[in-house]
N, C-alpha and C positions, 0 to 999 in steps of 0.2 A: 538447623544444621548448616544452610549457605548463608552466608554476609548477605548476597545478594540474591534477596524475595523475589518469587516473580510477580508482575500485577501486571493483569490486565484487563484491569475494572478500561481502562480508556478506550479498548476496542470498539466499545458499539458509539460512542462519541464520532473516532475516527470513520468507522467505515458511513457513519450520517454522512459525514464530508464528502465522502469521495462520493457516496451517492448523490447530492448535490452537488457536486461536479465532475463528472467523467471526464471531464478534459486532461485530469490532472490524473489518468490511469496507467501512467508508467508504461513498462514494453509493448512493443506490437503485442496485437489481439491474435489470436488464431483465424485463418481464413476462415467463409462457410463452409468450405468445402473438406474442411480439418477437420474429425472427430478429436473432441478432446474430454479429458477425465479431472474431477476436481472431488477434493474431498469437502463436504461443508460439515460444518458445525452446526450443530441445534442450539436455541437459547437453552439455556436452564428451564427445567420446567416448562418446555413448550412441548405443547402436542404434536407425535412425530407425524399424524393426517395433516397438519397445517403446515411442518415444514414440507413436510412430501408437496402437496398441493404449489406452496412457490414454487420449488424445483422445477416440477412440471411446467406451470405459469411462465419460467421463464425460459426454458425451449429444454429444458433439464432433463434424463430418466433416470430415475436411482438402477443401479446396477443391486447396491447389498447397503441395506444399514445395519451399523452396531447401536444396538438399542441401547446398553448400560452404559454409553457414553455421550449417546447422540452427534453419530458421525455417517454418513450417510458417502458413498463414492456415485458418484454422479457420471454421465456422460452427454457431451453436449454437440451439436453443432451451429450455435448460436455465438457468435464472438463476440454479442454482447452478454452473455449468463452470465461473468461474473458481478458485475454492476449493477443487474437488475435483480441477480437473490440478494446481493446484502443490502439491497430497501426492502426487505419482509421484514415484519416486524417477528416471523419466528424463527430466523435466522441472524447467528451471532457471528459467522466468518466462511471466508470460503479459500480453499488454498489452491492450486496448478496440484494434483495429480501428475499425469504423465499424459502423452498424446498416444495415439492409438494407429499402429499402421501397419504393414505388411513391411517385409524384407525386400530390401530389390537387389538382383541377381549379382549387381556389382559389392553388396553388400556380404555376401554369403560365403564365406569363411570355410576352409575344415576344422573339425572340433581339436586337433594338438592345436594352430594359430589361436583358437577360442580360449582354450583352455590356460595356452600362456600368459592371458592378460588377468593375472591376477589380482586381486582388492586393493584397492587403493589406501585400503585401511591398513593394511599390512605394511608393516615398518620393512622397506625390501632391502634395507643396510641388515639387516638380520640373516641376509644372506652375503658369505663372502668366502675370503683366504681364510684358513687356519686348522689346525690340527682337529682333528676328529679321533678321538683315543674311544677303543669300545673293552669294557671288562666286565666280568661279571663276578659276582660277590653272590654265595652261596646264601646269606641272608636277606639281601632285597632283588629284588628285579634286574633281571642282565644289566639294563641300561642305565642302573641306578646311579653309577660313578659319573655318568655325566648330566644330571640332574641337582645342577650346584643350588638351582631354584629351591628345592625342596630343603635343603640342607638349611640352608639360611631361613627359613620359619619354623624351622624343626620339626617340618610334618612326618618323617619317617621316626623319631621318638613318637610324638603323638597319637602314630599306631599304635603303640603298644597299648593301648590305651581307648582309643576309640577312632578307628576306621570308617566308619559312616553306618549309615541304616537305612537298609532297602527301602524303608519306606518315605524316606527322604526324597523328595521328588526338585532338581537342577533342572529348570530351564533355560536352554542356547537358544537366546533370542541374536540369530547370527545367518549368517549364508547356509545355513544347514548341515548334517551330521549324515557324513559315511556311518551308518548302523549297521556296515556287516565288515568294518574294521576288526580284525581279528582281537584288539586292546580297547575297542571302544561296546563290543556288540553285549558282551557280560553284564552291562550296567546298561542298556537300550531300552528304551521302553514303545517298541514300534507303535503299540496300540493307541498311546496317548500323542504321539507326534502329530505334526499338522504343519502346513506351507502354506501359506499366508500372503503367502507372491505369485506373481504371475512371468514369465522369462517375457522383455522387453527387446524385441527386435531392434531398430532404431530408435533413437528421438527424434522431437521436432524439427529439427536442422539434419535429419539421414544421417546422420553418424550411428554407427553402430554402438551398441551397448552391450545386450545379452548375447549377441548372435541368433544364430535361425531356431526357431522351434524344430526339435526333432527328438522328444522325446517319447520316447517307445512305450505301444504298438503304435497311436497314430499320430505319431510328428506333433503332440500337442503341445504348447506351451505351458505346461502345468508338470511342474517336477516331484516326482514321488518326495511323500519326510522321511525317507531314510540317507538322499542321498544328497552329499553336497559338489558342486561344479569346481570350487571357488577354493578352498583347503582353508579359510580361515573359522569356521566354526567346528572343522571336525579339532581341529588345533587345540579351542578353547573348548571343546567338550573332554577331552584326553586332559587337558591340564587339570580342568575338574574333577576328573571320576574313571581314570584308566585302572582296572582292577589289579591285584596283586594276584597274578596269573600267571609267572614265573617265562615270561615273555613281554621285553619291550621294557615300557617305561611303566610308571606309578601316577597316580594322581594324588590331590591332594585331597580326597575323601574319598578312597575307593573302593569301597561299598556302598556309595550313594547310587541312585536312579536319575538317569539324565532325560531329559526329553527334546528333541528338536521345537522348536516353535518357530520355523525359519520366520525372517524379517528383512532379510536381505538378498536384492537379486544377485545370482550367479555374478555379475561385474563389479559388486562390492556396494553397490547404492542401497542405503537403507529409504525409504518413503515412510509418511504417518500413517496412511491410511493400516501397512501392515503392520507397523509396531502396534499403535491401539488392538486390533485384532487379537495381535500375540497377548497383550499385559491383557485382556480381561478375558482370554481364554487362560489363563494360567491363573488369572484367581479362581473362576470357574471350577476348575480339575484337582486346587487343591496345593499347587505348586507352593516349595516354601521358601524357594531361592533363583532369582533369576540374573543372568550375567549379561549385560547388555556392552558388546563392547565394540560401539560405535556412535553417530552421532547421525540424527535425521535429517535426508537430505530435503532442499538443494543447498541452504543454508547453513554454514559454518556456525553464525552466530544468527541468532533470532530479534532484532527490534522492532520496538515497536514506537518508537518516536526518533529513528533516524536522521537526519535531514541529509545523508548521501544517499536515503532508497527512496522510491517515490510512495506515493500515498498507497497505491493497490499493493509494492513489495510489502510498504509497511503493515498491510493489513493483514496480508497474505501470514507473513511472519506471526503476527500476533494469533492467528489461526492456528497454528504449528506449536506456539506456545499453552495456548488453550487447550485444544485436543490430546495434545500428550499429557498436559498435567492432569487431566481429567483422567486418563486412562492408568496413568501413575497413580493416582488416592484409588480409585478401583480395587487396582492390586494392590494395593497396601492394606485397604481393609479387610481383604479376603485372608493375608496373613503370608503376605508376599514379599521375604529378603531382596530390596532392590540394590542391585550392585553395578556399576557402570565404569567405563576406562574415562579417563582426565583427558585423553587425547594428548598426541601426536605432534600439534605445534610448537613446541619449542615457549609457549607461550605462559607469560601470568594473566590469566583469565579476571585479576582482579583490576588491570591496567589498560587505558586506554590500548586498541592492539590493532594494525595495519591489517587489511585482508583481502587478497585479491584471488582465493581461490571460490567464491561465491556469487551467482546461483551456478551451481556445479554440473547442475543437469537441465538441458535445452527443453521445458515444456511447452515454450510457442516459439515461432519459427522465429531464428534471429539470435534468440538468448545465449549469451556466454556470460564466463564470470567477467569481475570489473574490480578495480580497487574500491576497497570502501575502509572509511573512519570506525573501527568498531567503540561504541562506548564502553564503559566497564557494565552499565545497566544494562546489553545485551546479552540473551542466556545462550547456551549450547544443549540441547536437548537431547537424550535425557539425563545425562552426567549434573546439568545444573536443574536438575528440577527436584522439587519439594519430593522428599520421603528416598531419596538415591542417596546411596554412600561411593562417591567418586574417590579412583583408586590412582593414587600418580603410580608411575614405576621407579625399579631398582636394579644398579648393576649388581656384579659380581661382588664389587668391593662394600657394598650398601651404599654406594652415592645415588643421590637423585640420577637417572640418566640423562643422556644431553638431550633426547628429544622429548621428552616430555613433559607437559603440560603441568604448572602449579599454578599457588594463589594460597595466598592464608585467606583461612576459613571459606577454601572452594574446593581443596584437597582433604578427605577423612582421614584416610587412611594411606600409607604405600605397601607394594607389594612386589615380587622380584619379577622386572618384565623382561630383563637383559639389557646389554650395552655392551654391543662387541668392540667399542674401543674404553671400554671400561679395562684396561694393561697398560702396565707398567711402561709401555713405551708408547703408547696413546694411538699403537697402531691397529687393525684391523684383524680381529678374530672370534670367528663365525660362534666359535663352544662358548662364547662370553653369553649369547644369545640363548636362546630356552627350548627346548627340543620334546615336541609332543607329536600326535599321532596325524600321518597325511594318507589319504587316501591312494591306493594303488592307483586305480585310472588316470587321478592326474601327474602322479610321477610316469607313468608312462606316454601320457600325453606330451606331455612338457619335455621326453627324451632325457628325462633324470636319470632312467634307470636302461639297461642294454639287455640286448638278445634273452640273459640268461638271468635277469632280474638282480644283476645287480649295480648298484649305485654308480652315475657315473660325475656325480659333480657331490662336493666333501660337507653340502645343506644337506642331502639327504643321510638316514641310515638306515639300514636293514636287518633285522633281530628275526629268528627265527626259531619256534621249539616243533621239535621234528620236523613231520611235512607243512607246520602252518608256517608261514612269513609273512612279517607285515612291515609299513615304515614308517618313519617318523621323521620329523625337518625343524630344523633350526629358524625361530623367529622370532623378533623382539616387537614390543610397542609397549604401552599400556593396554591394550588388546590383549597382550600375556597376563601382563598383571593383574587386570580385574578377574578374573576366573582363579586365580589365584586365592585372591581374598573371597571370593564364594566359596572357592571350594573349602576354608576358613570356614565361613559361615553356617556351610551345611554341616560341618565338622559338629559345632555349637550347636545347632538343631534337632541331630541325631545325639549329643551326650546329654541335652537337656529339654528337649521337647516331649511334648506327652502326645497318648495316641490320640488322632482325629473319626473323623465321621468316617474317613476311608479304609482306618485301618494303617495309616502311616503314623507320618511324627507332626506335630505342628507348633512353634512357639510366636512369641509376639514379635513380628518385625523391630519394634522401637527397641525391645530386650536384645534382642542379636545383635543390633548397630552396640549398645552398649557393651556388650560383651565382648565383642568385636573389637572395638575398643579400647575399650578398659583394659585387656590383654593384650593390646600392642607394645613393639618396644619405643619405647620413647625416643626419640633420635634427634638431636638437638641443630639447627642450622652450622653448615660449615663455619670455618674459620681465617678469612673474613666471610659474612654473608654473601658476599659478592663473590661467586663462586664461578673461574673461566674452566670452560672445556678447551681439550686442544685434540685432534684430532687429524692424525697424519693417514688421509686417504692411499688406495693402493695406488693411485698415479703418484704420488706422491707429494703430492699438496697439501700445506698445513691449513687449518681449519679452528679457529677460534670463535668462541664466543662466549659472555660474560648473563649469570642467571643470578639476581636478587635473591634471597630466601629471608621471609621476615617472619615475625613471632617469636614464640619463647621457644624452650626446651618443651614443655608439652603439648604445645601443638603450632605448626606452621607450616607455612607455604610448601614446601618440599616434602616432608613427611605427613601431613599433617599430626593425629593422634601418635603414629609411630607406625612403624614396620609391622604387618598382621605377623601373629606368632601362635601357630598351630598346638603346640605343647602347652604353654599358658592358657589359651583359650578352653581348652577340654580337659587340665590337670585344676 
C-alpha cells in the first residue's frame, strides 16, 4: 500500500550500541528525584515474566501491560532505566512515556482559559471571516445546504440506498466524544466506549498541558468516555455518523454505531502507549472501522537511522515505530478498516522534509523541539504504517487543499477536509471549511455562544428542533477528511458485510480498501503539476506557495486512488 515499508529489523543492532555506550544517550536524563513513565517493548516471543523481571532489575514497576502486543508502561526513578532495559535480552525498545507530577498553583488555570487551548491538530485557519447562510430543505437535514462536503462524494444520493447498519461498529481513536450531543447521542454506544488516557498536568519542564485534574466527584484525572474537553473528536465522530434526525447536520453513514476509544489528551497530544490500547481494544470488541486522525507524539517523523537524532532519540523512535505497527496488524487481523489523516504539513512525505516542530512534548527536563533533516525513510505513525489507508484532503472546488500533506504512493485516497481559501478570490471563508457537531460546554467555555445560547462568533451554529439545540463549528484539516473516507468505508461494510459472532456486520479489511478504492473518482494531477496556492490572509497579506503532484491519472500524490465516493461505493 506505501512506497515506503517500515523495517525495523535494525533496532536491536542499534539499541546493542547504545547499550555499549551510554555516553552517546542524547538528552538530559531525568533527575532521581523525577518520577518518570516509559513504554517498553517485549521481544517477539519473549516471555512477559522475563520482560517484567528486567523492568524491575532495572529500578522499573510496570504500571499495566498489553499483552497482545507486548507493551508494558513502566514507571521509574532511576535515570538510568532507560539504558539498562534495552541490554535484556527480552527487551526490544523503550520510548519516554510522559513524566509524572502534580500542578503547582502558578500553573492552575480556570476551565474557559483550559478550554480555549484547543488541539493542535486542528487546522485553526478553519476558523475565520465569512458568510454563514443556514436553510432548511424539507428533504435532508436543516443544516444540509451547508454541507458542500457531503455533496461532493454524493453521500446524501447514497442514502437512498444504504445509510449504514447499526451493527457496524466506528471507532474515534481522537480526543473523545460528547455522547450526549443531541446529533451525536442516537448512533453512541456508551457501553462499549473506554479512555485510554490519563489528563497530564504539566510536563517535564512545568508547562502546562492538560490543566488541573478536576474531574467530578473527586478532582480525578481520569475523564469519563462520553465526554470530550478538546472538540476535535466529537467533530470527527459527527462527520462519521450524525443520524438523519431532522436536527443539525448528517453524517456520512448515519445509521452507523460510533464508539469513543479516546487516544488523545484533552490538549491534543496523541501518546503510544494509548493508541496500542485503543487498536487492540477495538479488535477485541469487534470494531470494523477506525478513524485515526492524528499522528503519535512526540515525533512528527519517526527514524531510525537519523544522524540529526542521537542514538537513544533514534531508538526511542524505532520503539514508536514497533509498537504501533504491532498494534496496527493486531487490528487488522481481527477485521479492522484502518483509516488515518495525511496530516497537516503542507508536506510530500515522500521528499526529503525540514522539521523543526519535534520532540513536541518535554518528557525529561530540558526538552524542546529542534530542527531536524527529516529523510524520506522516516515514517509518521499511524498514517504511514502497514494496513492504514491515509486520506489527503479536499476543497470546495476538489483541489488538493493547501495545507495538506501528499506523496505518490503515500496518499490512498482524498476526501473533502475544506480549504477556506479554496474562492474565487483566494480570500478567507469560514463555510469553505466543513461543519460538524461541537459540544455545548466548550462553546460556552470558549464565550462562542451568549447569555441566551446563541452564537456569538460566525465558526459556530446552532440548529434546534423544538426544545432540543445543539451546535456545530466549522473546521478544516485532513482530520475532516479521514472520517470522511470511513465513514465511506462503514458505508461498504454495512452494504456488503455479513453477520459476525456479535451479531453486527463484519467484512475483510483488505476488501474494503479495495472497494474503497476501486469506487473512488479518479482525479488526475493539476495542470502544470506544479500547482501554487495563493492565499490573501485577513490582514491582508498575500501568501504563496508551490505543491509538486506526481503520478498518473490513476493514482498520485494528491489524490491518490481518487476522491472516495459514497454513491459508487454502495451502488
Amino acid at each position: 500500500m506505501l512506497r515506503r515499508v517500515i523495517v525495523v529489523a535494525a533496532t536491536a543492532a542499534l539499541i546493542a550500541a547504545i547499550a555499549a555506550n551510554p555516553a552517546q544517550a542524547g538528552p538530559s536524563q531525568a533527575s532521581p528525584e523525577t518520577t518518570t513513565q516509559y513504554v517498553v517493548l517485549y521481544k517477539e516471543g519473549a516471555a512477559a515474566a522475563d520482560a517484567q523481571k528486567a523492568i524491575e532489575a532495572a529500578g522499573g514497576s510496570v504500571l499495566k501491560v498489553n499483552t497482545e502486543v507486548g507493551v508494558a508502561t513502566v514507571s521509574t526513578q532511576n535515570p538510568g532505566f532507560a539504558d539498562a532495559v534495552r541490554a535484556a535480552g527480552a527487551i526490544e525498545g523503550v520510548a519516554h512515556d510522559r513524566s509524572i507530577g502534580s500542578v503547582p498553583k502558578s500553573a492552575r488555570v480556570s476551565d474557559a482559559s483550559r478550554a480555549a487551548e484547543l488541539s493542535r491538530a486542528i487546522e485553526k485557519e478553519g476558523r475565520g471571516h465569512g458568510p454563514v447562510k443556514r436553510g432548511r430543505n424539507a428533504k435532508a437535514e436543516p443544516l444540509s445546504d451547508l454541507q458542500w462536503d457531503l455533496k461532493q462524494i454524493h453521500a446524501e444520493e447514497a442514502h437512498k440506498y444504504e445509510k449504514g447498519d447499526k451493527g457496524v461498529l466506528v471507532a474515534i481513536l481522537d480526543t473523545g466524544v460528547d455522547g450526549s450531543h443531541p446529533d451525536i447521542a442516537p448512533n453512541f454506544n456508551r457501553a462499549l466506549s473506554r479512555n485510554f488516557t490519563v489528563d497530564i498536568p504539566v510536563d517535564a519542564n512545568g508547562d502546562e498541558v492538560d490543566g488541573p485534574c478536576e474531574d467530578e466527584p473527586d478532582q480525578s484525572c481520569n475523564d469519563p468516555a462520553d465526554v470530550d474537553e478538546n472538540g476535535h473528536g466529537t467533530h470527527v465522530a459527527s462527520s462519521i455518523a450524525s443520524p438523519i434526525n431532522n436536527l443539525g447536520v448528517t453524517g456520512v453513514a448515519p445509521n452507523v454505531t460510533v464508539v469513543n476509544l479516546r487516544a488523545g489528551q484533552d490538549s491534543g497530544y496523541f501518546f503510544l502507549q494509548a493508541t496500542v490500547d485503543a487498536l487492540t481494544y477495538a479488535g477485541d470488541i469487534g470494531v470494523d472501522v477506525a478513524n485515526m486522525s492524528y499522528y503519535i507524539d512526540p515525533w512528527l517523523f519517526n527514524c531510525t537511522d537519523n544522524p540529526a537524532d542521537s542514538p537513544e532519540d533514534r531508538a526511542e523512535q524505532a520503539t514508536i515505530i514497533a509498537a504501533a505497527q504491532r498494534a496496527l496488524d493486531y487490528a487488522h487481523r481481527k477485521g479492522v478498516t484502518l483509516v488515518a489523516a495525511a496530516g497537516n504539513q503542507a508536506a510530500d512525505y515522500t521528499k526529503t522534509y525540514n522539521d523543526s516542530s519535534s520532540p513536541n512534548f518535554a518528557s525529561v527536563p530540558g526538552e524542546a523541539p529542534r530542527a531536524r533533516t527529516i529523510p524520506a525513510s522516516c515514517v509518521s505513525m499511524p498514517a504511514e504504517g502497514q494496513h492504514v489507508i491515509s486520506v489527503s484532503s479536499t476543497g470546495i472546488s476538489k483541489r488538493k487543499a493547501y495545507y495538506s500533506s501528499f506523496g505518490n504512493d503515500y496518499v490512498d485516497v482524498a476526501s473533502p477536509g475544506g480549504d477556506v481559501y479554496d474562492t474565487p478570490g483566494n480570500t478567507r471563508d469560514v463555510s469553505k471549511a466543513t461543519l460538524s457537531a461541537y459540544p455545548k460546554a466548550l462553546a460556552v467555555a470558549n464565550g462562542e455562544i451568549d447569555a441566551n445560547g446563541e452564537p456569538t462568533v460566525d465558526y459556530v451554529v446552532k440548529d434546534c428542533k423544538g426544545s432540543t439545540c445543539a451546535y456545530y463549528q466549522y473546521l478544516q484539516g485532513t482530520s475532516m477528511a479521514s472520517p470522511r473516507a470511513a465513514g465511506v468505508a462503514a458505508l461498504i461494510v454495512s452494504k456488503y458485510g455479513i453477520r459476525d459472532w456479535r451479531g453486527g456486520k463484519t467484512m475483510l479489511p483488505d476488501l474494503v480498501e479495495a472497494v474503497l478504492k476501486g469506487t473512488a473518482t479518479k482525479t488526475p494531477c493539476p495542470t502544470p503539476p506544479a500547482y501554487t496556492y495563493t492565499r490573501i490572509l485577513p490582514s491582508g497579506q498575500t501568501v504563496t506557495a508551490t505543491h509538486t503532484c506526481e503520478g498518473s491519472f490513476f493514482s498520485n500524490g494528491f489524490y491518490g486512488k481518487g476522491i472516495v465516493d459514497a454513491l459508487r461505493a454502495v451502488r
